[in-house]
Structure formats: structure tokens, C-alpha cells
N, C-alpha and C positions, 0 to 999 in steps of 0.2 A: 102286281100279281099277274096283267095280263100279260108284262116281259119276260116274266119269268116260264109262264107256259109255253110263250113263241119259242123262248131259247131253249127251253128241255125240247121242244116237238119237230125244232131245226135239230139238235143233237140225234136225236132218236131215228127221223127221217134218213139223216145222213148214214147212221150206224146199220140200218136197212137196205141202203143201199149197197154200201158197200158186202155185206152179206151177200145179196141176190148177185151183185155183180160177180164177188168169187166164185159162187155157184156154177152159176153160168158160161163162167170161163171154166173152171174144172170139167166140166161136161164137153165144152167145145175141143178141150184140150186132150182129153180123154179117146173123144170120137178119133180127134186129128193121130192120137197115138198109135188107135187099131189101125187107124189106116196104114200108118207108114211102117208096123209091123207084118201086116199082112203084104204090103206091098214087097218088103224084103227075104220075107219068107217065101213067095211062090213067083215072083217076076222077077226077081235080081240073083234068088240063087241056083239059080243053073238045074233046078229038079228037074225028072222025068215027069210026061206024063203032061193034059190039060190041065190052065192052072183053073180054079174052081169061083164060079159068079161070089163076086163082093155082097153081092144080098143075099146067096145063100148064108152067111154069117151076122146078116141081121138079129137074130135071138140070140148070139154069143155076143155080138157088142154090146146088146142092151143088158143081156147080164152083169159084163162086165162095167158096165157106167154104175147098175145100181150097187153092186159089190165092192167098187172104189167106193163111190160116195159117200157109201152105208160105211165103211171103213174109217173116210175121212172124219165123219159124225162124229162117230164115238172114239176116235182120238181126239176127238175137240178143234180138228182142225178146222171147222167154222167159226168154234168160236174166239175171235178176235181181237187177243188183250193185248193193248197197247205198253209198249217197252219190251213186249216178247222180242226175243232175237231170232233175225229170219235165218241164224243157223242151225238154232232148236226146231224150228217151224220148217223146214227142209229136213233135218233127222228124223223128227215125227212120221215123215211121208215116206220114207224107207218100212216100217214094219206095218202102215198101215194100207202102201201096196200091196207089199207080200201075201199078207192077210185076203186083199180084196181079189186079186190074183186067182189065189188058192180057192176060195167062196165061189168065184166066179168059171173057174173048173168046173167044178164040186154040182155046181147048177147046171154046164151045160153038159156033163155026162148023165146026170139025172131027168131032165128035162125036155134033153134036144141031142134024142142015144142016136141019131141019121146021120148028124154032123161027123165026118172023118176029117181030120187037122194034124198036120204035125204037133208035137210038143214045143218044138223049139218056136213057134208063133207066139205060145205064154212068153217065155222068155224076152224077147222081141217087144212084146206087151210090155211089160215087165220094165223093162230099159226104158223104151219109148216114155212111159206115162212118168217114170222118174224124173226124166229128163226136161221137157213138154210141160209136165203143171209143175216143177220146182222153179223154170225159168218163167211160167205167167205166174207164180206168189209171190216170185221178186219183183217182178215189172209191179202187179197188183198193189205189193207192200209198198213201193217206190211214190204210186200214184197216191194213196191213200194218206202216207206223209207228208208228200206235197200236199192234198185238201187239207190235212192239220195244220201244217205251216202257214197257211192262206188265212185259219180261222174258222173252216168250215167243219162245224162235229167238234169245237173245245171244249175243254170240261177247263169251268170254272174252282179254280183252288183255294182252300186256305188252311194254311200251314199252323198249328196248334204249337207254340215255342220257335222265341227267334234266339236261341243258344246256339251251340257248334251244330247240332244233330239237322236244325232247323233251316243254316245257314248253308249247310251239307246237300238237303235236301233242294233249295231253292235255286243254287248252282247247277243242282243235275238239272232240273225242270228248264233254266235257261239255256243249257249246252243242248240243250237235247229238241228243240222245235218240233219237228216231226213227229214227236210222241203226243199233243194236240191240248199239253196241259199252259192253261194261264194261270198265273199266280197273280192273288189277286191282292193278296196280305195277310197279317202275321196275327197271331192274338198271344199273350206273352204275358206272367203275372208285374216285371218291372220296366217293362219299357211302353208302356203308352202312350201313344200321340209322337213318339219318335222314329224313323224310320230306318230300319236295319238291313242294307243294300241298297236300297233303293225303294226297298216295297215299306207300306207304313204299318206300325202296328194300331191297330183301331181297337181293340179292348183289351180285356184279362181270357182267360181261359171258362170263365165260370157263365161269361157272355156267348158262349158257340152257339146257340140256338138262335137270338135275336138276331147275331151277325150271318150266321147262315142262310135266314129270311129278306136280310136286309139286302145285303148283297150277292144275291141268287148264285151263291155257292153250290157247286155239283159233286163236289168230292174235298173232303176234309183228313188232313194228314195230320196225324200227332206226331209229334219230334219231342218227346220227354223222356228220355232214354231210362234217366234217371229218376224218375217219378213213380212214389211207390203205388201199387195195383187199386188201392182204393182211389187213388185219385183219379187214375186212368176214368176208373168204372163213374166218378162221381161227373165226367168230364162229358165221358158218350153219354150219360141219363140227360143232360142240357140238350143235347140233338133231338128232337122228336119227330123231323121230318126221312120218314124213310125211303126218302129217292132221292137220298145226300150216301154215296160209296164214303165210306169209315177204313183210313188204314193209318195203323200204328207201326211206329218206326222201332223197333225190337231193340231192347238190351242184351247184353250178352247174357244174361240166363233165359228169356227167352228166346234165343237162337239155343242154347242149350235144351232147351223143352221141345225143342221140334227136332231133336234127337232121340226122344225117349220114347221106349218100345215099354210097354206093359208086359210083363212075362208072368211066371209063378215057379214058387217052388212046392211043391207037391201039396197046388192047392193054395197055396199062400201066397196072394199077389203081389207083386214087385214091381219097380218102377225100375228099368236098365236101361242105363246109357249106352247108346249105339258104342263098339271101339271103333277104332281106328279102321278104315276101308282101307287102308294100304295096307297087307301084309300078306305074306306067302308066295305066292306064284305071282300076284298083280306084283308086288315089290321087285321080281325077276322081270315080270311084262316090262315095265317101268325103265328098267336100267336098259335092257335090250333095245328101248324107240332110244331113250339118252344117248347111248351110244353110237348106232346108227345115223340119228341123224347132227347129231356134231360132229360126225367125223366128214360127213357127207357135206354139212356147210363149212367148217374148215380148209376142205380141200375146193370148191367152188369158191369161197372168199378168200384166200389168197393174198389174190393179185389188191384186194379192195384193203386186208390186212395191210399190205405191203408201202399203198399208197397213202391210207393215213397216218403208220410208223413214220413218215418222210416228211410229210405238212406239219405234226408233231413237232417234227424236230427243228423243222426251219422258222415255227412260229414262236418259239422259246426253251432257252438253255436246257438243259435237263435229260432225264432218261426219256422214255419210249413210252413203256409201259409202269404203271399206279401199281405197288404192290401194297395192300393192305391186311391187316387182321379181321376177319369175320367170322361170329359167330353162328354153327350150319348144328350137323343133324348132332342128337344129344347136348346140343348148347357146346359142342368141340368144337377149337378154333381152326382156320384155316386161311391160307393165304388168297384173297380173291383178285385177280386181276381185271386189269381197266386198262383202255388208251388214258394218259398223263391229258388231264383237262385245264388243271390249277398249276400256280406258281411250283415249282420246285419245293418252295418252304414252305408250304400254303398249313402244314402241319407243327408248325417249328414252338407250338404254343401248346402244341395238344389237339385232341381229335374237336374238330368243334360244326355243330350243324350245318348243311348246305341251304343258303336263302335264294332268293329272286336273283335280286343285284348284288351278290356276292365278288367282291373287289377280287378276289384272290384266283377264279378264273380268268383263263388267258382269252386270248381273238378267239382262234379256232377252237378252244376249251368249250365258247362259249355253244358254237354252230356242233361239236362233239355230243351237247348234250341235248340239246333241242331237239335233235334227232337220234339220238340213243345210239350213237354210233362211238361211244367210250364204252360202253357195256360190251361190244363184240368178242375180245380178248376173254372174257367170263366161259364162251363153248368152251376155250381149252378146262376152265374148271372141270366143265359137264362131262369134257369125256375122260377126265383124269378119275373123277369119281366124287371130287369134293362139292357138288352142287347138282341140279336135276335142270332140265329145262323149264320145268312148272314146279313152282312152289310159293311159300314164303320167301321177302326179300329177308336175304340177310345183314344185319346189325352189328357196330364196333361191338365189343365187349364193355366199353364204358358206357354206352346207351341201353345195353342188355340190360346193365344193373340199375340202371337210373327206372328205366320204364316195367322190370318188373315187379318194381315195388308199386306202381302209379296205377298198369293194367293189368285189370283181375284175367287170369288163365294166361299171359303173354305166353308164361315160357312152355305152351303147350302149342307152340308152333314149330316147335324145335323136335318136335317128335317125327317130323319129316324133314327132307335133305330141303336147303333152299333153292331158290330157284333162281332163272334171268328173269321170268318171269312171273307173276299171278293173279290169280283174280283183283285182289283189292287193286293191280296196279291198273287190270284195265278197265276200273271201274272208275278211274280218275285218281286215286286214291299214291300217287307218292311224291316225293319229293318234300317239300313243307307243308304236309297235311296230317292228320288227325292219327297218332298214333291205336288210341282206341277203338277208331272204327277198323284201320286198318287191319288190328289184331282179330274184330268179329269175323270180317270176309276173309282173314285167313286159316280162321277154326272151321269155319263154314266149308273151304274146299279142303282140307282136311278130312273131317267127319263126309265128306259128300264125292270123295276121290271118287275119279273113273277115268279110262282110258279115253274115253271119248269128250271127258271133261276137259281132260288135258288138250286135245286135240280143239277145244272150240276155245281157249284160254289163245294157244296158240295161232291161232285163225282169227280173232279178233286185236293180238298184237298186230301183228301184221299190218289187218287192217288200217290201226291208230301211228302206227308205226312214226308216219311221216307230220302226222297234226295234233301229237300232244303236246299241247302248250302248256301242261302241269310237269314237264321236264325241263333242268335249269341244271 
């Protein structure tokens, strides 16, 4: 019991620190922004006139630290959940400058009416603290994973079901270090005493309370996708220790339930499913970036087209370019193009799935796709019209029909154009991996469209661009 206290009060200690630390660089970063706005505002641009004492704007900096800060609050951006992405956590600080900005006006025309400033210093402001605390929450973020990585601040796991959902689960928490989770093992109604990855299962599910005790467990993850509601509920009454975090891994009706809005009809309560977020003018928004900017990488990759058409052709017989049939928006088919990765015949049997060690990719087929550099040819879809930059991957038509008899809602992915890229793929989520889940995370960005969605979908391809080892 006495380890279990040292390890919650090293967690907690840690979790503390790390707080006051960001605090305290927000503040320092803050100060450092007025400065180097004011400093541009009245020394570097050329105004008329004395420029005016740095401490006379004493009571406008300090407005302005308390009207970020107060801003950052209540956008939550203290508070610090692990797996957040620090490109969400950099978007957040856009409207909760602006916000603290405006407030910070707002106080010193009220409070400090002596002070005469130009405008353009907010502005300045403005930029500056953008700039300044979004590049110390990555450095920040950067450090804080490294302490995860090291062991310092981990939260002890254990995973409720070692099935696909569980197995799903245990793979992110490995790929992912920095996020500060240790898995510690499984509990599972048919596999006891055997070990599923590598992690062991040490009881059933009915055991979560004594094993939560035993092995000073900190957060407990259900993976029962398919486990009906009474169980769930009979599963969390076994926990009764309540400084154990509880998260259930969702079926697709409940991703479907954190869609629904309560409305009425005159009076009469309803339960409405969100539609679809793409439609109207965002569906114009939409095609407008598509087009833009495939035509804009097109014309910049060229010369990169040009030189793998050439390695193609010298590494085996064949055409250039993979013309296939795929299924896009309305379930219509459409030709998807690819640089040629496999045999010439590699089809001569019928469409048949892509594995790991698939004999029927060539040399370079093999390096094409480790690096997603056979997908390139696909922009020409985007700016033709037959596919989007972000969306669902598209599907042969004979896997269309096979899986949507298997996955409940599939073919309500088709209700959007497909994509090069999407969520499920940069969630790890393609190549020989779980159709089902793939089909949640792609109802999910669906129902959750946004332009800015798209853009952070895009922004973290990129980033994986060159190290996903889940492409074959």
C-alpha cells in the first residue's frame, strides 16, 4: 500500500510541476512578447516624435499577462491531457489570444485612460505571443514526453479485453512512449494465464477491483467493443477505488450517441442525429483547397513524378502507372491511379488483399510503398474530381460488398468523395488492419468535418509521411 501511495504522489508531484512550469513560461513568454512588440512598434518603425519609457506601459503588460492567462484557463489550456495533439493545442491559442488581446484593451482603456499607444502595438502583441508561447508549448510538450519516456509521471494500465479492440489499443500505447502510459496487462474472459503480445493476462474481467489493488493500476481501459451495456456497467461496479481514470473504448453506436442533439417537435422531445457536416458552401470550400492545392503539388512534383515513372520502369517490365477500379462518392466507381508497385500480373487471379510479405511486390514496389510514394499519381484524381485530399480510403468493389455485409454503417462512408488521405490512416489504422475500426474513425470525420479538420489530417500526414511502418 505504502508503493502505491509513493507512486500516485511521484505521479501527481510530476503532473504539478509540469503545470507551474507551463505557467511560468507562458508568463515569461508573454512579458518577452510585449517587449519585442513594443520594441517594433516605436524603435524600428521609423515614427515621429519621442519614443515613450517601457514602464510607462507597466499596467498594460500586466493586463495583458492577466487577460492571456485568464484566456488560456478557460480554454483549458493548462489543463494537460496526454495524447492531446500539439496541433490542436497551438489552434486553441489562436482564439484564446484574440480573446485575451481584446479583454486586455478593454482594461487598459478603462483603467489606465493616461496611456496614449498606437493600435498597431496590439497587433504586434498579438503576433508576438502567437508566436513566442506556441514555440515554448512545443519545446514544453517536447520535454514533458521526454519525462514520460524516461518513466517519470506514468500512469500504470490495464487493458480490460485482449480481442482485436484490445490488441488495437496496446499497439497505440507501445508506438506511442511519450504519452507516459505503461501497460501493465490484460484481464480477458478466455485467455488466462496466457500472454497476448507479449503482455500477460492475469484474470477475467469480473476480477478488475482486486487486480487494480494488486497491481497499483492508474487507469483502466475497456476494449469490449462488442459487450452489451449491462456488462460494461456490471464490470466498472468491480472498481471501487476512485483514483483509478475509467475509459471505454466505443462501439460504433456509441460514436453514433456522441452525435445526437436532443431537439423537439412542438414540445415533443426527440433524439436527432447530427447530418452530415459537409454540405453547401463547405462542399464548394472543400473542392476549392482540392483543387488548389493539387494542382499547386502537381506542378512542384513533376520532376519527383518524372523520376519515379523511370526507376518503375527499369525495376520491372510493365506500365508506369496501376490503373484500378475504386469505389468513391455514392458507392460510384472510378479509376484510381497509383505508381505500378507489383508484378504486372500480380491481379491475373482476381483482386486479392495486400499482406506484409506479399511475394507479388517488386524491389522498388517495395521502397514505393514504405514511403507512400505509389499513392502520388492519386493528386491527378483530386484535381480531376474523382477523390478529395481528406477523406475515406477507397475500396475495390469486391471488398465493398464483402465488408458491407460484416460492418454495420460501412457504406456510409461513401457519402463523402474518398480521399489520399484520413483520419483512421493517420491514426495507424491502414494497410492490413481492422476494417471495423477503420470504418468508426471514418464516420467519426465524417459526422465531425471541418476545414481546419482537414488541414490538421493533412499536417500530421506529412508529418508520418516518412515512418509509417503500417504501409506495405
Amino acid at each position: 500500500m505504502r508503493g502505491t501511495f509513493r507512486a500516485a504522489n511521484m505521479r501527481r508531484r510530476a503532473e504539478f510541476i509540469f503545470t507551474v512550469t507551463l505557467v511560468l513560461l507562458d508568463a515569461a513568454l508573454i512579458a518577452l512578447a510585449f517587449g519585442a512588440a513594443y520594441r517594433v512598434t516605436f524603435e524600428t518603425s521609423g515614427g515621429n516624435g519621442a519614443t515613450p519609457d517601457l514602464v510607462n506601459f507597466a499596467p498594460m503588460l500586466l493586463f495583458v499577462m492577466v487577460s492571456l492567462m485568464g484566456g488560456y484557463f478557460f480554454y483549458r489550456l493548462y489543463h494537460q491531457r496526454r495524447g492531446e495533439s500539439r496541433i490542436d493545442e497551438i489552434y486553441k491559442l489562436v482564439p484564446a489570444t484574440s480573446i485575451g488581446v481584446i479583454v486586455a484593451t478593454a482594461l487598459t482603456t478603462v483603467l489606465y485612460r493616461d496611456l496614449e499607444y498606437p493600435r498597431l502595438l496590439l497587433v504586434y502583441v498579438w503576433l508576438f505571443t502567437l508566436l513566442f508561447v506556441g514555440l515554448g508549448r512545443l519545446v514544453h510538450g517536447a520535454l514533458r514526453s521526454f519525462a514520460y519516456t524516461r518513466g517519470w509521471g506514468e500512469l500504470r494500465v490495464l487493458i480490460v479485453g485482449a480481442g482485436e479492440a484490445g490488441n488495437l489499443i496496446l499497439e497505440k500505447i507501445r508506438a506511442s512512449p511519450r504519452l507516459g502510459y505503461r501497460p501493465v496487462a490484460y484481464l480477458d474472459e478466455e485467455r488466462v494465464g496466457l500472454k497476448v503480445l507479449g503482455l500477460p493476462v492475469v484474470g477475467r474481467p469480473d476480477d478488475l477491483g482486486e487486480v487494480v489493488r494488486a497491481l497499483k493500476i492508474d487507469e483502466v481501459i475497456i476494449a469490449l467493443p462488442d459487450a452489451p451495456h449491462q456488462q460494461l456497467l456490471a464490470i466498472l461496479s468491480k472498481c471501487e477505488d476512485g483514483s483509478v481514470n475509467i475509459k471505454v473504448f466505443p462501439d460504433v453506436f456509441q460514436i453514433m450517441a456522441a452525435e445526437v442533439n436532443i431537439g423537439d417537435l412542438s414540445g415533443l422531445p426527440l433524439l436527432a442525429m447530427r447530418d452530415v457536416a459537409l454540405r453547401g458552401w463547405r462542399l464548394t470550400l472543400k473542392r476549392f483547397v482540392d483543387v488548389i492545392l493539387s494542382a499547386v503539388w502537381l506542378i512542384l512534383c513533376s520532376p519527383l513524378y518524372m523520376l519515379v515513372a523511370i526507376l518503375v520502369k527499369l525495376d520491372s517490365p510493365g506500365p508506369v502507372l496501376f490503373t484500378q477500379v475504386r469505389m468513391g462518392l455514392d458507392a460510384k466507381p472510378f479509376p484510381i491511379f497509383k505508381f505500378r508497385s507489383m508484378r504486372e500480373d500480380a491481379e491475373k487471379d482476381g483482386p486479392q488483399w495486400t499482406t506484409h510479405d506479399d511475394p507479388r511486390i517488386t524491389r522498388f514496389g517495395r521502397f514505393l510503398r514504405r514511403t507512400s510514394l505509389d499513392e502520388f499519381p492519386q493528386f491527378i484524381n483530386v484535381f480531376l474530381g474523382h477523390m478529395s485530399l481528406v477523406g475515406p480510403r477507397p475500396e475495390q468493389p469486391a471488398f465493398v460488398e464483402q465488408f458491407r455485409e460484416l460492418v454495420p454503417r460501412y457504406m456510409e462512408r461513401h457519402r463523402e468523395k474518398a480521399g489520399i488521405t484520413g483520419w483512421a490512416q493517420i491514426n495507424g489504422l491502414r494497410g492490413d488492419t481492422s476494417i471495423s475500426e477503420r470504418t468508426k474513425y471514418d464516420l467519426y470525420y465524417i459526422e465531425n468535418w471541418s476545414l481546419w479538420f482537414d488541414f490538421k489530417i493533412m499536417l500530421l500526414t506529412l508529418i508520418k509521411f516518412f515512418r509509417d511502418r503500417s504501409a506495405y
